[in-house]
PDBQT receptor file of N, H, CA, C and O in Angstrom, charges set to zero:
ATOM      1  N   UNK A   1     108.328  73.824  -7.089  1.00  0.00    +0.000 N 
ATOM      2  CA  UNK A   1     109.175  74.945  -7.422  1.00  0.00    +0.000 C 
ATOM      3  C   UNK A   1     109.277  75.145  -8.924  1.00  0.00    +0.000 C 
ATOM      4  O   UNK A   1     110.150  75.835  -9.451  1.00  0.00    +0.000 OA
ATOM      5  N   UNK A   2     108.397  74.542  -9.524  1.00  0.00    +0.000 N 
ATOM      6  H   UNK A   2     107.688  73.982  -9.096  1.00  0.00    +0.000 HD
ATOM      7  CA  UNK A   2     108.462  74.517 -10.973  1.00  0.00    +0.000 C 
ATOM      8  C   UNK A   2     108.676  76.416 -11.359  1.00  0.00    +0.000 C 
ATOM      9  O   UNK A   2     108.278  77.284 -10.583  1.00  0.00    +0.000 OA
ATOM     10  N   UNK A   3     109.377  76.712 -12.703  1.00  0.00    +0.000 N 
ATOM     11  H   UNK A   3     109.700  76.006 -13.334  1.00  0.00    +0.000 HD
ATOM     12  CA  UNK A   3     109.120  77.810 -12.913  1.00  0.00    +0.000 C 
ATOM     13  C   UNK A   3     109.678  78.753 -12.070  1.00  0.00    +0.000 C 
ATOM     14  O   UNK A   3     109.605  79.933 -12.413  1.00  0.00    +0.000 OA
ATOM     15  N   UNK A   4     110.281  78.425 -10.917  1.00  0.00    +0.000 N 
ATOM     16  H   UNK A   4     110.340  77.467 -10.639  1.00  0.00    +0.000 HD
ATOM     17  CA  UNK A   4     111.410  79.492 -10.324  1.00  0.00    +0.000 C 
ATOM     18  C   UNK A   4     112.653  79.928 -10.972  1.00  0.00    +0.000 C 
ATOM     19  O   UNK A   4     112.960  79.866 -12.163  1.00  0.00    +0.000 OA
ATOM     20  N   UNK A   5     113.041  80.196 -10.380  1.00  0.00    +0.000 N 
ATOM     21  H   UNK A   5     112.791  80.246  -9.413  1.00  0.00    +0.000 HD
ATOM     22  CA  UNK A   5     114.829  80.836 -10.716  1.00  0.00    +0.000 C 
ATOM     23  C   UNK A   5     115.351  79.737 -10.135  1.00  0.00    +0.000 C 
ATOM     24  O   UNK A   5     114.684  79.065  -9.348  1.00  0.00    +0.000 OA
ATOM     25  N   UNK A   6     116.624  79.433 -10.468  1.00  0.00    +0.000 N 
ATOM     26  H   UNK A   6     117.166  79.979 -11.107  1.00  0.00    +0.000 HD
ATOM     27  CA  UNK A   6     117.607  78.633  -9.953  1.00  0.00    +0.000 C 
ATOM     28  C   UNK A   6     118.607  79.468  -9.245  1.00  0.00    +0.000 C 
ATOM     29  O   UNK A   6     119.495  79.699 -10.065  1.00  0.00    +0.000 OA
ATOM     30  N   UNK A   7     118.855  79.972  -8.227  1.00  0.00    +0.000 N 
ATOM     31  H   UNK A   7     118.133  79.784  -7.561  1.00  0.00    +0.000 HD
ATOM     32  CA  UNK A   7     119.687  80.926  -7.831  1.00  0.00    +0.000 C 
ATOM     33  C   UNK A   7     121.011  80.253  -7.472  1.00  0.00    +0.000 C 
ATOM     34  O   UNK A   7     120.980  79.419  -6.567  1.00  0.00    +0.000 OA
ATOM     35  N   UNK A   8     122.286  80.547  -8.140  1.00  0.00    +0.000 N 
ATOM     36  H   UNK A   8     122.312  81.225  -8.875  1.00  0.00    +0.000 HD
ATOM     37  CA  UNK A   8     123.642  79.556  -7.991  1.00  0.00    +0.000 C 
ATOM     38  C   UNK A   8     123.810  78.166  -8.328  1.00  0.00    +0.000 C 
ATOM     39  O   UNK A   8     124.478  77.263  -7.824  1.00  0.00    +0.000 OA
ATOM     40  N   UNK A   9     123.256  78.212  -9.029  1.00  0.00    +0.000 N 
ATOM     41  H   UNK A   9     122.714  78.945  -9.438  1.00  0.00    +0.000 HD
ATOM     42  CA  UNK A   9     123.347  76.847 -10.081  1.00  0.00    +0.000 C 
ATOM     43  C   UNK A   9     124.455  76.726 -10.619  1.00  0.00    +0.000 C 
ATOM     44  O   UNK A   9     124.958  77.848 -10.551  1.00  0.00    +0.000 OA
ATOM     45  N   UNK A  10     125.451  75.751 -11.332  1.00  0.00    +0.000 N 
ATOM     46  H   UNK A  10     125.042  74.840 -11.387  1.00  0.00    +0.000 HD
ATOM     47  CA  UNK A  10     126.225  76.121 -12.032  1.00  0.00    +0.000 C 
ATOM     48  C   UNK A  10     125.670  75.627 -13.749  1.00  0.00    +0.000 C 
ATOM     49  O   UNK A  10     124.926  74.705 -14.083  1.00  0.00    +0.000 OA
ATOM     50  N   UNK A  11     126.334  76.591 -14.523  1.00  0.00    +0.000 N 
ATOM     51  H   UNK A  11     126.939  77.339 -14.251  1.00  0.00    +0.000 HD
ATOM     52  CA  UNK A  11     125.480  76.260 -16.154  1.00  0.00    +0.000 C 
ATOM     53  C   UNK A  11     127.293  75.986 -16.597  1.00  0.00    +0.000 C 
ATOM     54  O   UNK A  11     128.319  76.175 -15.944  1.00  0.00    +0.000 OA
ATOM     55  N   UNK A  12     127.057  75.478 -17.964  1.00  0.00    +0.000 N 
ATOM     56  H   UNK A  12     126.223  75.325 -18.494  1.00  0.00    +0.000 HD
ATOM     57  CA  UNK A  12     128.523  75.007 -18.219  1.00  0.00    +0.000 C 
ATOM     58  C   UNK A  12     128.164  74.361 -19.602  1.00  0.00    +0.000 C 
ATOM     59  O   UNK A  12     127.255  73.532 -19.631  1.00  0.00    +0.000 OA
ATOM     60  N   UNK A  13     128.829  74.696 -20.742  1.00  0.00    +0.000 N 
ATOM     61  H   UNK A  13     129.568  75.369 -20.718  1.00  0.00    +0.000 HD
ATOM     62  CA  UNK A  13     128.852  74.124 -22.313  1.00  0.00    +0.000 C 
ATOM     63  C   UNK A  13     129.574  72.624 -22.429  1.00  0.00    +0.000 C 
ATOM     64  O   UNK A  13     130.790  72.498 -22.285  1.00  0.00    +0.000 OA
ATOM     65  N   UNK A  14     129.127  72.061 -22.567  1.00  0.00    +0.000 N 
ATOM     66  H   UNK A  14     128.140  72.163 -22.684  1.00  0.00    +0.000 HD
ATOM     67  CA  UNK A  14     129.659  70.422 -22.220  1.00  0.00    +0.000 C 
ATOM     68  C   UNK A  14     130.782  70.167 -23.036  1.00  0.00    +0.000 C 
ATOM     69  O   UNK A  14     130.663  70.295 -24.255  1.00  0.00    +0.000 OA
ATOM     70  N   UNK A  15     132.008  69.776 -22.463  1.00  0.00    +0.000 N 
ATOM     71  H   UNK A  15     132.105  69.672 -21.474  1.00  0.00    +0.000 HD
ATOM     72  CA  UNK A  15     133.230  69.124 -23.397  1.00  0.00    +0.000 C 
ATOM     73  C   UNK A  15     134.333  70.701 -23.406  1.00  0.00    +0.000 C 
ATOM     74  O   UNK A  15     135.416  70.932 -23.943  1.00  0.00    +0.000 OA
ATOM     75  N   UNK A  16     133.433  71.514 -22.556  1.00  0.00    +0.000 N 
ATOM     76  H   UNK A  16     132.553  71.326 -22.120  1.00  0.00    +0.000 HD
ATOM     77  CA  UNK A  16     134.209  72.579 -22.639  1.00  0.00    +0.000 C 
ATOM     78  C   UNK A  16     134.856  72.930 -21.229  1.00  0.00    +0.000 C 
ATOM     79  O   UNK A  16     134.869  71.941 -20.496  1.00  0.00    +0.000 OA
ATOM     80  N   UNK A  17     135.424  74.132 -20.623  1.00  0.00    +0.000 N 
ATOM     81  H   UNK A  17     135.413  74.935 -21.218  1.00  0.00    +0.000 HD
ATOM     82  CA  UNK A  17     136.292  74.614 -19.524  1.00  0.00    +0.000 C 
ATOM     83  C   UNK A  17     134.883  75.598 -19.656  1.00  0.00    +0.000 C 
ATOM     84  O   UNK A  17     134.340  75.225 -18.616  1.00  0.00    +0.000 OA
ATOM     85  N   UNK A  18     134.179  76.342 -20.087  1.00  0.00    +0.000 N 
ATOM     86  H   UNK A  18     134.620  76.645 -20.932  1.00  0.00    +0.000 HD
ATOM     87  CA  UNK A  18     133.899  77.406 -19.981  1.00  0.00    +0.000 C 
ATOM     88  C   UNK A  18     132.410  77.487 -19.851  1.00  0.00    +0.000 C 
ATOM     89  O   UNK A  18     131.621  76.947 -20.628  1.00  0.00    +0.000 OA
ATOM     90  N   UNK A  19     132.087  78.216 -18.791  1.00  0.00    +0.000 N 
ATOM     91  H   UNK A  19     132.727  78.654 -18.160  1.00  0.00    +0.000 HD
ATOM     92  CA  UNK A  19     130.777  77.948 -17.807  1.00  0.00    +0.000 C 
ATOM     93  C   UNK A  19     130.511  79.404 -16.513  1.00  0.00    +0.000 C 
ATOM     94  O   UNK A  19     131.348  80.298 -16.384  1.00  0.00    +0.000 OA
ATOM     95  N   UNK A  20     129.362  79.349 -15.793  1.00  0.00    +0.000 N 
ATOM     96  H   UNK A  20     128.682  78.623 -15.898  1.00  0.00    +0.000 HD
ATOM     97  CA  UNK A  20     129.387  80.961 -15.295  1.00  0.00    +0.000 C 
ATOM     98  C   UNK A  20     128.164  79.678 -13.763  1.00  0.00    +0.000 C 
ATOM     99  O   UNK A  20     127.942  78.473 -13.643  1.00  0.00    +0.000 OA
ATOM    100  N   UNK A  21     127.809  80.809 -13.074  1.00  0.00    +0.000 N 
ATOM    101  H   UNK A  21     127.990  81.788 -13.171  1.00  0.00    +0.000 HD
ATOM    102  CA  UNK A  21     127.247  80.422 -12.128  1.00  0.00    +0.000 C 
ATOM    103  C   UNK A  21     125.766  81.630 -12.099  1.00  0.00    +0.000 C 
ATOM    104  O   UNK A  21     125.851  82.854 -12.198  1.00  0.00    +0.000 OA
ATOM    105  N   UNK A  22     124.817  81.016 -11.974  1.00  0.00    +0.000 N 
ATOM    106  H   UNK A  22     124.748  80.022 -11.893  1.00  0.00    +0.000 HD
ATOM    107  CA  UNK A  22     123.430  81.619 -11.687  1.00  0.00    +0.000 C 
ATOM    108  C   UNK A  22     123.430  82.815 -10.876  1.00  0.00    +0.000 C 
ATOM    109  O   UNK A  22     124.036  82.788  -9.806  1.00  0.00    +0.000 OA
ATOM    110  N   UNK A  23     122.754  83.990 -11.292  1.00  0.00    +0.000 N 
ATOM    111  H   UNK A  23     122.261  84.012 -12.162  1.00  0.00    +0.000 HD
ATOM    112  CA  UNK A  23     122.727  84.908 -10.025  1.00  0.00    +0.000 C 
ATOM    113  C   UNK A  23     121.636  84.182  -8.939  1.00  0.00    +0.000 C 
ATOM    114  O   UNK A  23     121.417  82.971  -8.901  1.00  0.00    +0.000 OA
ATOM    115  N   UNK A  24     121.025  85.169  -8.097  1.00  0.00    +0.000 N 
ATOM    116  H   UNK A  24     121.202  86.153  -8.128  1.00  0.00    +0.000 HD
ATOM    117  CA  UNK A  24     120.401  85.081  -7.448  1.00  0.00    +0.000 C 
ATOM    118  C   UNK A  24     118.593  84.630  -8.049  1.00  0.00    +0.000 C 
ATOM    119  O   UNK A  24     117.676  83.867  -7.745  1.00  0.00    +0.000 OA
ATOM    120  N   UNK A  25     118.984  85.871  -9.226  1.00  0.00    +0.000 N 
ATOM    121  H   UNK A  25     119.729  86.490  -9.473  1.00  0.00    +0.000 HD
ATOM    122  CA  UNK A  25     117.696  86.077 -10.025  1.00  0.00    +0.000 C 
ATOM    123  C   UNK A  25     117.845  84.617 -11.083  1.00  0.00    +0.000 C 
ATOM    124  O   UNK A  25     117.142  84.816 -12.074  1.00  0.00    +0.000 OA
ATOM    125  N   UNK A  26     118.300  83.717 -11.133  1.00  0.00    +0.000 N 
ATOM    126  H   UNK A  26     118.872  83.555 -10.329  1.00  0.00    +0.000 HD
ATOM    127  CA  UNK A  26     118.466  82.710 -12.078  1.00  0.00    +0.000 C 
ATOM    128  C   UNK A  26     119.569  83.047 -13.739  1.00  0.00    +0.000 C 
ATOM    129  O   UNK A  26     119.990  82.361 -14.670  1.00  0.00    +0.000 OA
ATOM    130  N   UNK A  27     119.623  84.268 -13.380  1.00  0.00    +0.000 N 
ATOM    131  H   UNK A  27     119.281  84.825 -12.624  1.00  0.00    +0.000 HD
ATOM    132  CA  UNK A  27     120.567  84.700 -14.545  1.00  0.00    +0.000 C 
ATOM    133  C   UNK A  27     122.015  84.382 -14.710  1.00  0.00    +0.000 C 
ATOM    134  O   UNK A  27     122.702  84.797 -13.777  1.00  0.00    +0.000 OA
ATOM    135  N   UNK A  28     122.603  83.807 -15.575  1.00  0.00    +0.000 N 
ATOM    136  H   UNK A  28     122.045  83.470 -16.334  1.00  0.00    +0.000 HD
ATOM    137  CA  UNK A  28     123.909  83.936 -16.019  1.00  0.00    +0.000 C 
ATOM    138  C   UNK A  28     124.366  84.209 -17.350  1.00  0.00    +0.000 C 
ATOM    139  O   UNK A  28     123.382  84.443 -18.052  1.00  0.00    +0.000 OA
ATOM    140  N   UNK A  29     125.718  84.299 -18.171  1.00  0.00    +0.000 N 
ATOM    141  H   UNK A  29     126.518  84.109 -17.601  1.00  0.00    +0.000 HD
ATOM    142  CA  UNK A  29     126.621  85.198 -18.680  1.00  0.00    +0.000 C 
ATOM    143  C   UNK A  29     127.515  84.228 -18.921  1.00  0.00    +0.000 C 
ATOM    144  O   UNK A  29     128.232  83.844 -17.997  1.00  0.00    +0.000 OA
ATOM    145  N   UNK A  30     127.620  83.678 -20.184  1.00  0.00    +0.000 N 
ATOM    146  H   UNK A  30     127.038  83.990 -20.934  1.00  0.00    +0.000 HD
ATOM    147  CA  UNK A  30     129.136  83.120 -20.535  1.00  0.00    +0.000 C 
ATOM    148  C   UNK A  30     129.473  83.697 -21.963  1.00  0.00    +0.000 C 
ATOM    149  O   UNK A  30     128.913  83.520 -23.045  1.00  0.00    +0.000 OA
ATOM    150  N   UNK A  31     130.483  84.384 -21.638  1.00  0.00    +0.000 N 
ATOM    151  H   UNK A  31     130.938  84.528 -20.759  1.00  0.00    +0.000 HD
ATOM    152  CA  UNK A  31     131.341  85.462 -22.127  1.00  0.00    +0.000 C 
ATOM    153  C   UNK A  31     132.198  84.822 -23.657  1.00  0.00    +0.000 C 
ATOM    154  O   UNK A  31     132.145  83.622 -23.926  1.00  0.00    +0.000 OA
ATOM    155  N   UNK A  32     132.627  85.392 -24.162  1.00  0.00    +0.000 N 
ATOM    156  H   UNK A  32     132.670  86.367 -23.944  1.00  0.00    +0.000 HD
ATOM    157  CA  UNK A  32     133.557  84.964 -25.624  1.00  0.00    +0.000 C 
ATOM    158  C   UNK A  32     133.504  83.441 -26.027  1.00  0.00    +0.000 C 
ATOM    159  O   UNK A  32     134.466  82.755 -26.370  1.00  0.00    +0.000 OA
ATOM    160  N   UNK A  33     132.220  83.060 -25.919  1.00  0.00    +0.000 N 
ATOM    161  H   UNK A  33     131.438  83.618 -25.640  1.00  0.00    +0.000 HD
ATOM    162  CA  UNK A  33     131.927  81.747 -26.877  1.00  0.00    +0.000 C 
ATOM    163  C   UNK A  33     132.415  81.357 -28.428  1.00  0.00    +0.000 C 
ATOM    164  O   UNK A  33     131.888  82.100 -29.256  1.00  0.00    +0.000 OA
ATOM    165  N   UNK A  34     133.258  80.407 -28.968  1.00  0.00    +0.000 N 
ATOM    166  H   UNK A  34     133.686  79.803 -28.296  1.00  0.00    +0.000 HD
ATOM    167  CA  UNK A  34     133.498  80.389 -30.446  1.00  0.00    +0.000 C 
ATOM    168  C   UNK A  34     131.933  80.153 -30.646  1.00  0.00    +0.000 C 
ATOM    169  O   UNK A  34     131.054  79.849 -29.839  1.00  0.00    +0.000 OA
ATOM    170  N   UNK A  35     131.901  80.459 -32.307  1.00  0.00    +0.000 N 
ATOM    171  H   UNK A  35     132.615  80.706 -32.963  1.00  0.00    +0.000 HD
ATOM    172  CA  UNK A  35     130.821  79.717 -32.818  1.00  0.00    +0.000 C 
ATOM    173  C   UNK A  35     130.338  78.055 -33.268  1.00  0.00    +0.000 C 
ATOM    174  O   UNK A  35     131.059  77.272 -33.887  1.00  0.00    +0.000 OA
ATOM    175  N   UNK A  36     129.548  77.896 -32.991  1.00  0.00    +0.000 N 
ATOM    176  H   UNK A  36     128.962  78.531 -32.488  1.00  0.00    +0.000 HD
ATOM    177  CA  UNK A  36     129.502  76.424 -32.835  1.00  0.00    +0.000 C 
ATOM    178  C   UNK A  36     128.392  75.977 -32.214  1.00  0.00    +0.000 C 
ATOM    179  O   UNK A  36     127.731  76.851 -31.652  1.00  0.00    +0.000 OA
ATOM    180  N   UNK A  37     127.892  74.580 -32.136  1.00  0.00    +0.000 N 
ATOM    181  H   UNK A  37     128.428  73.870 -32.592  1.00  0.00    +0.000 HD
ATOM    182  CA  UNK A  37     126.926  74.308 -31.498  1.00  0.00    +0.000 C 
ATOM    183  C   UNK A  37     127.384  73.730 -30.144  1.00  0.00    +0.000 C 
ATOM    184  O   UNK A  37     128.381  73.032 -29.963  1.00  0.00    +0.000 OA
ATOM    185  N   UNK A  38     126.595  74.090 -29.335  1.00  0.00    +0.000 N 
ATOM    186  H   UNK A  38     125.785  74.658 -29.482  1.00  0.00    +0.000 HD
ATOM    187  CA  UNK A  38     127.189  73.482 -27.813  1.00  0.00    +0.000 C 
ATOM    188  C   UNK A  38     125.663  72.772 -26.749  1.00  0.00    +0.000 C 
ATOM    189  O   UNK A  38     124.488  73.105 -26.903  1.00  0.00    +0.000 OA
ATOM    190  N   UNK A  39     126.030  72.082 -26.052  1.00  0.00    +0.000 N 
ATOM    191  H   UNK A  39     126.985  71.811 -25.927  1.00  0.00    +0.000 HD
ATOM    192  CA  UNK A  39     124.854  71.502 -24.885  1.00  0.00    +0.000 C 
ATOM    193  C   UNK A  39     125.211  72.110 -23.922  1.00  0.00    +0.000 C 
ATOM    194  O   UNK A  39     126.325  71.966 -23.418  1.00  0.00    +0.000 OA
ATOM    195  N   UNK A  40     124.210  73.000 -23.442  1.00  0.00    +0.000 N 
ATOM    196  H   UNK A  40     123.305  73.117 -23.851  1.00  0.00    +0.000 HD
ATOM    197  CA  UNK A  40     123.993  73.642 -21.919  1.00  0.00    +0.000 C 
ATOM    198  C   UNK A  40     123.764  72.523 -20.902  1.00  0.00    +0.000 C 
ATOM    199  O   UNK A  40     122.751  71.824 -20.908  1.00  0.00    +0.000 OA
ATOM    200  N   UNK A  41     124.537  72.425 -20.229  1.00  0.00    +0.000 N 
ATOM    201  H   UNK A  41     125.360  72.993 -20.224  1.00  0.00    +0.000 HD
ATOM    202  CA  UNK A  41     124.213  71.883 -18.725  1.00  0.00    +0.000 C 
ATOM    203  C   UNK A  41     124.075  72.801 -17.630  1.00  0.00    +0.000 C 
ATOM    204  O   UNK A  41     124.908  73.672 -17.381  1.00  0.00    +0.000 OA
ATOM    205  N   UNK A  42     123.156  72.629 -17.059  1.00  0.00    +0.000 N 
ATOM    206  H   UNK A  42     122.480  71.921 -17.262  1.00  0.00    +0.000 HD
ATOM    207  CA  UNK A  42     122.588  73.381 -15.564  1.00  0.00    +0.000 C 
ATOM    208  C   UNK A  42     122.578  72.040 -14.474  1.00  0.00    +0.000 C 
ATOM    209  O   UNK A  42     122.180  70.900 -14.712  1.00  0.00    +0.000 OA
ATOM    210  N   UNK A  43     123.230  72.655 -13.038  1.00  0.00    +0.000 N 
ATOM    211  H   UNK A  43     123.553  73.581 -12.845  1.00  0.00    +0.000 HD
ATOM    212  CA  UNK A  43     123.652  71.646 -12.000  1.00  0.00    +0.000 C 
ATOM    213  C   UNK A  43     123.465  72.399 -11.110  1.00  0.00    +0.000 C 
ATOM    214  O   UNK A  43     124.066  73.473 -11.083  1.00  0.00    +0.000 OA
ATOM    215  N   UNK A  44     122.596  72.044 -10.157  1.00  0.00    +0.000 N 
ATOM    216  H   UNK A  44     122.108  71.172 -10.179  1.00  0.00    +0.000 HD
ATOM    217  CA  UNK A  44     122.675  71.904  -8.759  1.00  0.00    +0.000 C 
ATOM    218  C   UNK A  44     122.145  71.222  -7.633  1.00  0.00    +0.000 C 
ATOM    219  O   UNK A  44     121.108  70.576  -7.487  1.00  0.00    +0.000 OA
ATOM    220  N   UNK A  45     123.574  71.651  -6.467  1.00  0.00    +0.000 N 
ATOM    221  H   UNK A  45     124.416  72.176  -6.586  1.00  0.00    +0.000 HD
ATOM    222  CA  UNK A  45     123.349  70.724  -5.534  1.00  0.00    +0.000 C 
ATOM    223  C   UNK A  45     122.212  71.401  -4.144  1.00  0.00    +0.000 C 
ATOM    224  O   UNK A  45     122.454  72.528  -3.713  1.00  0.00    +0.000 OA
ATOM    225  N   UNK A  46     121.343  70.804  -3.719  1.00  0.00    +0.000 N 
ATOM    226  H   UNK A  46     121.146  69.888  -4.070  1.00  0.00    +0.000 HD
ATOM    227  CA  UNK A  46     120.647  71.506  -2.838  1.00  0.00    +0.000 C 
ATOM    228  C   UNK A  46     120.407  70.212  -1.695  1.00  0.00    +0.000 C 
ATOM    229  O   UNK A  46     120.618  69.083  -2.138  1.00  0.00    +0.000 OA
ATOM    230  N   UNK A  47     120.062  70.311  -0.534  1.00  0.00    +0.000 N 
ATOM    231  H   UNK A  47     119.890  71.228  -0.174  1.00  0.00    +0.000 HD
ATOM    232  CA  UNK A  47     119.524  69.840   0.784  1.00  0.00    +0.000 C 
ATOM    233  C   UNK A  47     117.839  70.339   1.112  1.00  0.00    +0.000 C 
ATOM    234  O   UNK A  47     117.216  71.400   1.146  1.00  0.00    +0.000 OA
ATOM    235  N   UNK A  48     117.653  69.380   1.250  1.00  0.00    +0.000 N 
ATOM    236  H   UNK A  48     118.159  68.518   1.223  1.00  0.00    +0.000 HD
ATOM    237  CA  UNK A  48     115.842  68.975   1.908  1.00  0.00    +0.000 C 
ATOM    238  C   UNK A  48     115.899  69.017   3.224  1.00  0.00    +0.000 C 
ATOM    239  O   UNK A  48     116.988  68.863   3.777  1.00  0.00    +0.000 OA
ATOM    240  N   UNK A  49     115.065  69.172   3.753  1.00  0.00    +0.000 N 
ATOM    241  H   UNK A  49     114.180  69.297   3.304  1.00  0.00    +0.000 HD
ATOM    242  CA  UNK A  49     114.859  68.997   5.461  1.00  0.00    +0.000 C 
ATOM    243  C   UNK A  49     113.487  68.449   6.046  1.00  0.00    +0.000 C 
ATOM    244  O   UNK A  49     113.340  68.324   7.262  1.00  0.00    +0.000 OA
TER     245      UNK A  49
């Protein structure tokens, strides 16, 4: 699956409250960031069968 979208992932600035969730298309949006440097984390949970 290399190179897909992540669809509903959650992304989230580390040490922070403030974070958005993946669309469908792998896209997300986190809104009124201070300036500063921050670490993106991307998480998700998925099931195999």
């Amino acid at each position: 699956m290399a190179g897909k979208p992540l669809a509903f992932a959650s992304v989230f600035l580390n040490q922070t409250t403030m974070g958005a969730r993946t669309t469908e298309s792998g896209n997300f949006e986190i809104a009124n960031i201070p300036p500063g440097r921050y670490e993106v984390i991307a998480s998700y949970l998925g099931m195999s069968r």
